[in-house]
N, C-alpha and C positions, 0 to 999 in steps of 0.2 A: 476121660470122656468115653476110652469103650471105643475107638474105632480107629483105623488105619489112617497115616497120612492121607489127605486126598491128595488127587491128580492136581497139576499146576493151576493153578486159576486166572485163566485169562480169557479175555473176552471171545477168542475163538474157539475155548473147549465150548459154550454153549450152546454151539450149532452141532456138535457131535453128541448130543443127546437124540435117543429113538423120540422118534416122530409122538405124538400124542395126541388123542381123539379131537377133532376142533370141537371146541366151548362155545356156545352163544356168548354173546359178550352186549352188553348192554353200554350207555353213558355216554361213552366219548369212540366212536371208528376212528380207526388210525387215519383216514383221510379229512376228519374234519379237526378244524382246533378252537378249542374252547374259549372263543373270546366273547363272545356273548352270554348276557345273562341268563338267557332262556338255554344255552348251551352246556351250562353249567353242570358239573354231577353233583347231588346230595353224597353226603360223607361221614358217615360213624367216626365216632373218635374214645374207642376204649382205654379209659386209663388218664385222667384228668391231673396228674402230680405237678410236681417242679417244672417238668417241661412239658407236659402230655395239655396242660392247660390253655396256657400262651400261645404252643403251635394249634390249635383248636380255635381260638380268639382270633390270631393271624387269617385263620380259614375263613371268618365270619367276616373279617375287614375286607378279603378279597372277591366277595360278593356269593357264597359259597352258602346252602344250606346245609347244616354242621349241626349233629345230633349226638352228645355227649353221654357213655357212663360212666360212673364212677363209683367202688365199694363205698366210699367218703360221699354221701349226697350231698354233702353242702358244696363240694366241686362241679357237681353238675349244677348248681343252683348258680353260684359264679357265671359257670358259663350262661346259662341261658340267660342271666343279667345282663352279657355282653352283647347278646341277641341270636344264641343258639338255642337249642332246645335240648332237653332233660329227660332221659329215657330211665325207665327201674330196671330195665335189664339188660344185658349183651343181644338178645334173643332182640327184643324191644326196637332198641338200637341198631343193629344191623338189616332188616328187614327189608327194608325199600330204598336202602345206599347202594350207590353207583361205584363206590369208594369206602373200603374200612382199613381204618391206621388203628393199629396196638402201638401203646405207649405204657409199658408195664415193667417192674423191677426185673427177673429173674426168666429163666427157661419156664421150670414149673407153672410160675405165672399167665405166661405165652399157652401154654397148651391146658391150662383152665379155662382160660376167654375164648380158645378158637376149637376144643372138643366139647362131648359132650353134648346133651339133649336142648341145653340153654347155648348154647356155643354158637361160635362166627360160621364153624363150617356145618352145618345142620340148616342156619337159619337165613346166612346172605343167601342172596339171590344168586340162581349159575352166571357167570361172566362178569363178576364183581373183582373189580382189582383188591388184595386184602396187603396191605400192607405194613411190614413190621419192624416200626421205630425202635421197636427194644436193642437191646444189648443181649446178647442172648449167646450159649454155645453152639460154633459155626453145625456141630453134627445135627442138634436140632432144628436148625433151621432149614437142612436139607429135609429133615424128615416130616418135618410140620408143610414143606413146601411141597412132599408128594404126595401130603393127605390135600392142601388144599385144592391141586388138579386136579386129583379125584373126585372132591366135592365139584368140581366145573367152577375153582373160583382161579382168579390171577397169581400168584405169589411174587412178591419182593421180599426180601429182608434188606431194608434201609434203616440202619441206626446213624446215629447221627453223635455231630461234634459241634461243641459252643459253649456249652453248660447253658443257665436259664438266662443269662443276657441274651445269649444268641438266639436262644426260642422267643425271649420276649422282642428282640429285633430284626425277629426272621432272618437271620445272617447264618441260621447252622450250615455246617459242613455236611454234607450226606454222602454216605459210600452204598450203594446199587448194589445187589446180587438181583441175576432174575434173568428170564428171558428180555433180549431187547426189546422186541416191541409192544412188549409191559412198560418195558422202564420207559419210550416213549410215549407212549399212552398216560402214563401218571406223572410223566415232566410238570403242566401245568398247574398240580397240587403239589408237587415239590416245590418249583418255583414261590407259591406264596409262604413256604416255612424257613425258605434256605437260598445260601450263595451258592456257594460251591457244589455242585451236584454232580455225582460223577457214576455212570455205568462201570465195575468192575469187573465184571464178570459172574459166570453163573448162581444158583442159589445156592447160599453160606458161604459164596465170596464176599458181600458185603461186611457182613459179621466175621470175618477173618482179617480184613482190611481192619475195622474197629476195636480189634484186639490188638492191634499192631498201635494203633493210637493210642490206646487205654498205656499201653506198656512207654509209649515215649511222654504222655503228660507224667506218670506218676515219676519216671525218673526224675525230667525235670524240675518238678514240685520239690524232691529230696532235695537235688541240686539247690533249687534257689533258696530253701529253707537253712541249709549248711552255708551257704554265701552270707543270708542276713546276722544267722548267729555270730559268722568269722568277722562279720565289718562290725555289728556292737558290741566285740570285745573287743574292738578296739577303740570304740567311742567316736567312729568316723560316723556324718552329716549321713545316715540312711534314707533321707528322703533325695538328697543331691545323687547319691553315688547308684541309685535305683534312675535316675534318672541319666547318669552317663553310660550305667552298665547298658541300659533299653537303648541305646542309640548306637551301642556297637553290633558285635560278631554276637555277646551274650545276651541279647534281646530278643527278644519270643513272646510271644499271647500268653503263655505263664505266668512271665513276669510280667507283662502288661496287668492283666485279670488279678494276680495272685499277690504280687510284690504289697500291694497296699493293706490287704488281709493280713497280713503275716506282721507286718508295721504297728495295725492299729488292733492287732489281735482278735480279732475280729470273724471266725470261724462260723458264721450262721451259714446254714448250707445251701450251696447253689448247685456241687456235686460230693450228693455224700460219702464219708470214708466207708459204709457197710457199702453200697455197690461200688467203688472202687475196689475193694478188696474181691468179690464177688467175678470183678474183670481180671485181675489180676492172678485169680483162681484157672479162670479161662486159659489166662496164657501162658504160665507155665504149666500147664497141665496138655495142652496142644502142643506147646514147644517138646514134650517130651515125646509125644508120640511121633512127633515129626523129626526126631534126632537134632536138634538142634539146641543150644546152648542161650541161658538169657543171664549170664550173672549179677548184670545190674537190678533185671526185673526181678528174678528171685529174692536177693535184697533187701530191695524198697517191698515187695510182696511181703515180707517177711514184718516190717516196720508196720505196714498197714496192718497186717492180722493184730499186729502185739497194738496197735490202739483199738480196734474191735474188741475187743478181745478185755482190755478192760475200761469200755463203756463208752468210747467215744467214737463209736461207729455214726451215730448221727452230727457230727461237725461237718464243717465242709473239707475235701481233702488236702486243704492248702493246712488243716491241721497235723499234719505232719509236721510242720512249724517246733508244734507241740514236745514232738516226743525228740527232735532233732538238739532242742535247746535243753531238757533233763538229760540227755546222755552227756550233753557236755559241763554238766555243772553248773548248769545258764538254769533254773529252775526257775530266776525273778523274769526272766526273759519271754515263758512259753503261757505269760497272761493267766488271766479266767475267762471264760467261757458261759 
């Protein structure tokens, strides 16, 4: 990625950042709370995919004026079926939001939607919180975060954890990078996408946090994919023994989510293997600049490039299934697709 270890991240290096120009801030003052209708902030939602859809829909359930783009028009059409509305551009779309969430594959991506003539930071309003669901490398999200205080807008980067159940059950997990009294100021729109909401500390601590995630699902995915191939060679009851393993020590929302995919072969994507690999890039690639050892993640890294790599970057990642059961000579075992 091009840059130094950072400094530790925790919630009190934030306050040892120089001072910066106060912003007009519009929507929501930290002294009032958003529980009224009329209270409410309008809210862009760039980036309508797998999850960028559902947490948008979510918005609109929770009484929210939610104004959608997406490169794919027929995803803003969805939405505004749900009862949001359908903007043709990012420029369109951000303009009179109180609130704007990026929900987009890549880095690159991120600083398509938020540069630029047509872009988030030219076109929201000064004191807009802009908030960024992606996944994304932690160095650019510092850096996209000291263009948007420039612009006079908010920055978070909040990516999130669920895959598309949890967007469609509003239950994601969310890790915070950001100034605090950002991250409380935009609680009340976290709240309607997510459980677990957590300040981490400063900006590209969220997306450092999320890299650390990326890196323990995919091990585990390897793991439980090596477990189901090791119990059907031996023709043990895999629905029973998925069932006792989930009630021990080796039970986790993996196998909860994953165990059944992998059973019924069943790989339609909910988190694809091209951006798992994409995160996984992320973090051996950080882990190195930061001196630090990942041998498991390198590994499993290594398995997801070799399914990208040839054509099954669009499965979901519990398709590692896949390539776990052809190394083993299990070839009838890793399905079609």
């Amino acid at each position: 990625m091009g840059h130094p270890p950072r400094r530790r991240l925790t919630a009190e290096a934030s306050t040892s950042r120089p001072a910066r120009k106060a912003q007009p801030r519009t929507g929501f003052p930290k002294e009032r709370t958003m529980t009224n209708a009329e209270n409410k902030a309008s809210i862009a939602v760039i980036g309508l995919g797998i999850m960028g859809l559902p947490m948008a829909v979510n918005l609109v359930k929770a009484g929210y004026a939610v104004t959608g783009y997406n490169r794919s028009p027929e995803k803003s059409a969805k939405l505004a079926s749900d009862g949001g509305k359908a903007a043709a551009s990012v420029a369109e779309a951000v303009k009179d939001a109180d609130v704007v969430i990026t929900m987009v594959p890549d880095s690159p991506d991120v600083e398509a939607v938020t540069t630029g003539e047509d872009g988030i930071f030219a076109n929201a309003k000064p004191g807009a919180l802009w908030i960024d669901a992606s996944s994304i490398r932690p160095d650019v999200a510092v850096r996209l975060a000291e263009q948007a205080r420039n612009a006079g807008l908010r920055p978070l980067d909040a990516p999130v954890s669920g895959g598309e159940q949890g967007a469609i059950d509003a239950v994601l997990s969310i890790m915070v990078g950001g100034a605090a009294e950002d991250f409380e100021a935009a609680q009340p729109i976290l709240n309607a996408v997510g459980k677990t909401i957590v300040h981490v500390g400063p900006s590209g601590s969220g997306q450092t946090v999320k890299a650390a995630n990326q890196l323990i699902v995919a091990v585990n995915i390897q793991a439980l994919s090596e477990a189901i191939v090791f119990l059907e060679a031996y023709g043990v009851d895999t629905d029973a023994a998925l069932k006792v393993l989930g009630g021990g020590l080796a039970g986790s929302k993996v196998l909860d989510q994953k165990g059944q995919k992998m059973l019924d072969r069943n790989f339609d994507p909910g988190f694809r293997l091209a951006l798992h690999n994409k995160d996984l890039g992320i973090v051996t690639s950080a882990a190195r600049e930061a001196g630090v050892v990942v041998p498991l993640g390198a590994a499993v890294a290594q398995l997801v490039s070799a399914l990208v790599a040839r054509g099954d970057g669009g499965l979901d990642h519990s398709g590692l299934f896949k390539l776990t059961a052809e190394l083993s000579g299990k070839d009838r075992l890793s399905g079609k697709n």
